[in-house]
N, C-alpha and C positions, 0 to 999 in steps of 0.2 A: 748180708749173707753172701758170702761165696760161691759163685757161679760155676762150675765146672761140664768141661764139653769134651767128648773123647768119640774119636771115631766117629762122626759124623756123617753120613749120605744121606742124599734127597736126591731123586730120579723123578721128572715128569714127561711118562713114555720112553725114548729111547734117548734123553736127554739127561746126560750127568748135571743136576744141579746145584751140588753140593758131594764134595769129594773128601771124604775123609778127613773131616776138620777135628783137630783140638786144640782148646783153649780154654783158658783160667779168667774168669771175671773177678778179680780182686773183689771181698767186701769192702763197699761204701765207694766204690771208686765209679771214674765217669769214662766209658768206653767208645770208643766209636768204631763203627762197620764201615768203612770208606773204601770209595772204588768206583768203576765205572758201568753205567746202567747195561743191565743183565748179567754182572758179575755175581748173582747168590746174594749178595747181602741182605735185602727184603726178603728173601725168602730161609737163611737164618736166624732171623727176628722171627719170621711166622713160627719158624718151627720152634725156636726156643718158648715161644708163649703156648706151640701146641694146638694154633690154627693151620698147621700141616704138620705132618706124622712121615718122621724119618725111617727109612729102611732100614739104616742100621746105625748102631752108635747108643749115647746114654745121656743124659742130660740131668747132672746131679746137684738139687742146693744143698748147701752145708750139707752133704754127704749123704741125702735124701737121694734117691732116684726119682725121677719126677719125668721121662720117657713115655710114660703111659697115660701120666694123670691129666683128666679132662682139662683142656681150657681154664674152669671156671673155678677148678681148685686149685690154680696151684699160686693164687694171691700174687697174682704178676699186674702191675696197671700197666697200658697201651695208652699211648698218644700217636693218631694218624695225622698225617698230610691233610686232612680234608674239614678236619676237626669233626668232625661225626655229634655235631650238638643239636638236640632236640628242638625244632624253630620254636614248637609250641611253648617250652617250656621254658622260662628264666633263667640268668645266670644260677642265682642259689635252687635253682627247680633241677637243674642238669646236675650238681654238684650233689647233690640230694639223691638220685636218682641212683647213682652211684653205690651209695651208703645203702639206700635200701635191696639192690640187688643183692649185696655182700648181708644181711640182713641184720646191721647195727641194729641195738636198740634205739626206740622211735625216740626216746629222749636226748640223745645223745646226737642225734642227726644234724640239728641243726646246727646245733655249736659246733661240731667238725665242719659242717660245710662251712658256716663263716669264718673260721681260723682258715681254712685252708684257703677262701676268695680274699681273706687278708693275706696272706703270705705271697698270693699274685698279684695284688697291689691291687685289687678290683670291688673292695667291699662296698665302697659306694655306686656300685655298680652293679650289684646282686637281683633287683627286680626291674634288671632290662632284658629283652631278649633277643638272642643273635642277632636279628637282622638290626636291632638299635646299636650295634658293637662295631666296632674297627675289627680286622682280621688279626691284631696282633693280643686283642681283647679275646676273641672266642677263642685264640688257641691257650690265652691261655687260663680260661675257664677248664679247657679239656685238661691242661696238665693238672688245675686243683682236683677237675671230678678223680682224675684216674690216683692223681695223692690221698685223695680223701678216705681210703678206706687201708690206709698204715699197709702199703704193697712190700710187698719183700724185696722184688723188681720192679726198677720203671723201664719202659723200654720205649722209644720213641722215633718212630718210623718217618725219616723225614719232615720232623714237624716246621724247621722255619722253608723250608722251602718255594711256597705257595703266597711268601710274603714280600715286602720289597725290602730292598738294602737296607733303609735307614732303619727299620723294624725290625729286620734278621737280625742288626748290629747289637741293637737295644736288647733282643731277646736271648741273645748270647749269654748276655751277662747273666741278666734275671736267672734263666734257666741255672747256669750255674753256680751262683749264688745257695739258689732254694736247694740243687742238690747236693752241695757241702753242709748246708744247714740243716736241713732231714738226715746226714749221712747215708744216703739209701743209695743201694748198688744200681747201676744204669746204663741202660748198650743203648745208643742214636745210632741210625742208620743216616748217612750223608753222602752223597756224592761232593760235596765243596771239600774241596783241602783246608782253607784258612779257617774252615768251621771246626773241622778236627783239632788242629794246631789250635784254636784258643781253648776250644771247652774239655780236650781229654784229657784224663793220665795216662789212659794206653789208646792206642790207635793199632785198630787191624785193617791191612790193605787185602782186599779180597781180588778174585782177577778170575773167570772161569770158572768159580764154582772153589778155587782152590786159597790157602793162607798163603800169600806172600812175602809178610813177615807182620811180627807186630811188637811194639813195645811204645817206650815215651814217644812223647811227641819230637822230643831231644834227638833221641834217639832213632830214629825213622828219618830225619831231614837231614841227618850231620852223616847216619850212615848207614844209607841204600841197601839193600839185600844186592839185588838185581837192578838191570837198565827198566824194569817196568815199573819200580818201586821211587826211583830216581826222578821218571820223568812225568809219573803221577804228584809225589810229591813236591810242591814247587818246582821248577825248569833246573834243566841239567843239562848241561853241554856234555856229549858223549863222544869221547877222541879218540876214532881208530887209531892202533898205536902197535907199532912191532918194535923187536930187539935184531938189533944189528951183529955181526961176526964178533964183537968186543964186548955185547951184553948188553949194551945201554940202550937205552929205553928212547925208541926214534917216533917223532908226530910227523910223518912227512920226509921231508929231508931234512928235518931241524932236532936235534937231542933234547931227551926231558930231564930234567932233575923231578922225580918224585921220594914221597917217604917210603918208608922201607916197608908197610903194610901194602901200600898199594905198589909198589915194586914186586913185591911177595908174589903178588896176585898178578903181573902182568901176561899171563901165559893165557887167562883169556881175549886178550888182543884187546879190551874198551878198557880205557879211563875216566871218570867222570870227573866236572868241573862245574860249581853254580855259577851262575851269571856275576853276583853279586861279590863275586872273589876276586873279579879281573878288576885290573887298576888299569886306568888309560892314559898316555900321554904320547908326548912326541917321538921321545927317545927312549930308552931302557933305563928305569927306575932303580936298577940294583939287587932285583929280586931275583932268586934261583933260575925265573923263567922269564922270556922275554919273546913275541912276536911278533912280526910286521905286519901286517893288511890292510885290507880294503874295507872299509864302511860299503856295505851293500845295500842297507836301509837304517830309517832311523823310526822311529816308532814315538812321538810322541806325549806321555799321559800326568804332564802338570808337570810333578816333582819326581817324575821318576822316566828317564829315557833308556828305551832297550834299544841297543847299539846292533845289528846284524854285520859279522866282520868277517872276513874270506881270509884265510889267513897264507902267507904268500908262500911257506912251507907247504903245505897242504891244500893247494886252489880245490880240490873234491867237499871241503869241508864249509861247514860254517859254524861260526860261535858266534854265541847272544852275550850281550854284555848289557849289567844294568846301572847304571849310573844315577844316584839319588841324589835330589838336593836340587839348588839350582844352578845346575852346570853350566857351562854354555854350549849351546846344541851345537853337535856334530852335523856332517855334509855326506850325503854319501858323495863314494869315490874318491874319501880324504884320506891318507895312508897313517894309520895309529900304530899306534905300538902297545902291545895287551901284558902288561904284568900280572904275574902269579907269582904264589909261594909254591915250595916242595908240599907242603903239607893241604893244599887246595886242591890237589887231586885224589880221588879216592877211588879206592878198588869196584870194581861192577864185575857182576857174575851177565852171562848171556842168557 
């Protein structure tokens, strides 16, 4: 079901915690709240499920108003950070637990809980309890209990966070696996970027309480609202940049060739740039754009070196350069030369 949010506020005290938000949660699609901690996003999940109570705004399923209706009605499942599972009680005890709140009938309990401990891959695992489980095992016990009783919304606050990498990786998937398969509408709250980028269709960057923008994952990384949206999402080289008596678009004392979108826009003086767009060599490659510099650091991480380069137009400035593969490592203090295209720059609002 479709999730609809309009006018939005949360205040705690004298404190805007939520500023006028609207937004559309697609039925059946996979959401995410991403942002940096005290941005509102945990605290428009609570509100959405109704464990805090907005000032003003409306909060509608399928065209339902649901602003008012208690927590416990309005058939939403939660998944926390902490997994919140009962130690006394067993996998199938917890997932059980669940179903009897929502007050299935008692015949029918068990067999949801064991579909649902099979679809987390955990059914041979049903009459262990917490403390016998891995952390990647009890969270995701929590996600069958909160599945188990057919939620209209799942909503999931932080769930891999509290896990290690190799776990969060694996749980990625799982998770979105099971939520194409249930089709059930679903908002994650994340502070991880790479977490957004794999499991959403839409991604909202929250910032202050406030929408910074939201859409595909596509769409968010290729083209920035703003510089806070840029350098939250993946790294973004940000080019102070003026227009000369002739018009042209100066980094420095050196001319830029951009497209005509982000030329359009250059009257807020930034232009953005990924890392991953610069091409590096000795001399000028042939591309619309070409700069000298200085390697200031080299950043080491396996198969992928981020280059720090001073560019010699611009000595105020620095750009990150990423370089994958197995290149051969840079020097700092080695003078490069940074290729771009016209179309590798894009527009940024301040």
């Amino acid at each position: 079901m479709a999730l609809q949010i309009e006018n939005l506020s949360k205040s705690f005290g004298s404190v805007k915690a939520l500023c006028d938000l609207t937004l559309t949660i697609p039925e059946a699609s996979f959401t995410c709240f991403l942002g940096p901690s005290g941005c509102g996003k945990t605290t428009f999940l609570r509100v959405i499920a109704g464990l805090e109570t907005a000032e003003e705004g409306t909060i509608r399923l399928a065209g339902k108003d649901m602003s008012k209706t208690p927590p416990s009605d309005r058939n939403f499942g939660m998944v926390f950070q902490s997994y919140s599972l009962f130690p006394n009680m067993t996998a199938l005890e917890n997932v059980l637990f669940g179903l009897e709140c929502r007050h299935w009938p008692k015949g029918d309990r068990k067999k949801r809980a064991l579909e649902m401990l099979d679809i987390v891959q955990l059914a041979d695992q049903a009459e262990k309890l917490p403390a016998q489980m891995s952390g990647g095992q009890q969270q995701r016990v929590a996600v069958a209990r909160a599945l188990a009783p057919r939620p209209s919304v799942l909503l999931l606050d932080e769930p891999l966070s509290a896990l290690d990498a190799n776990v969060r990786s694996e749980l990625r998937t799982e998770f979105r696996n099971i939520q194409k398969e249930l089709a059930i509408t679903t908002i994650m709250v994340t502070h991880d970027q790479s977490e957004a980028l794999e499991m959403s269709d839409q991604i909202v960057v929250l910032n202050c309480g406030r929408i910074e923008q939201s859409g595909s994952p596509v769409e968010i990384y290729a083209h920035p609202r703003n510089r806070f949206v840029a350098g939250f999402i993946g790294s973004f080289n940000v080019l102070e940049v003026s227009r000369d008596g002739s018009g042209e678009i100066r980094f420095g004392s050196q001319q830029l060739t951009a497209n005509a979108q982000a030329d359009a826009a250059i009257d807020s003086g930034v232009v953005g740039l990924r890392p991953e767009a610069i091409k590096v060599s000795s001399e000028p490659l042939g591309l619309e754009n070409a700069l000298f510099g200085t390697v200031t650091k080299v950043r080491y991480l396996g198969n992928l070196q981020i280059l720090s380069v001073q560019p010699e137009c611009a000595p105020d400035q620095v750009l990150d350069v990423e370089l994958h593969g197995a290149s051969v490592l840079s020097r700092p203090s080695e003078r490069v030369c940074l290729n771009f295209a016209s179309t590798a720059l894009h527009e940024l609002s301040r």
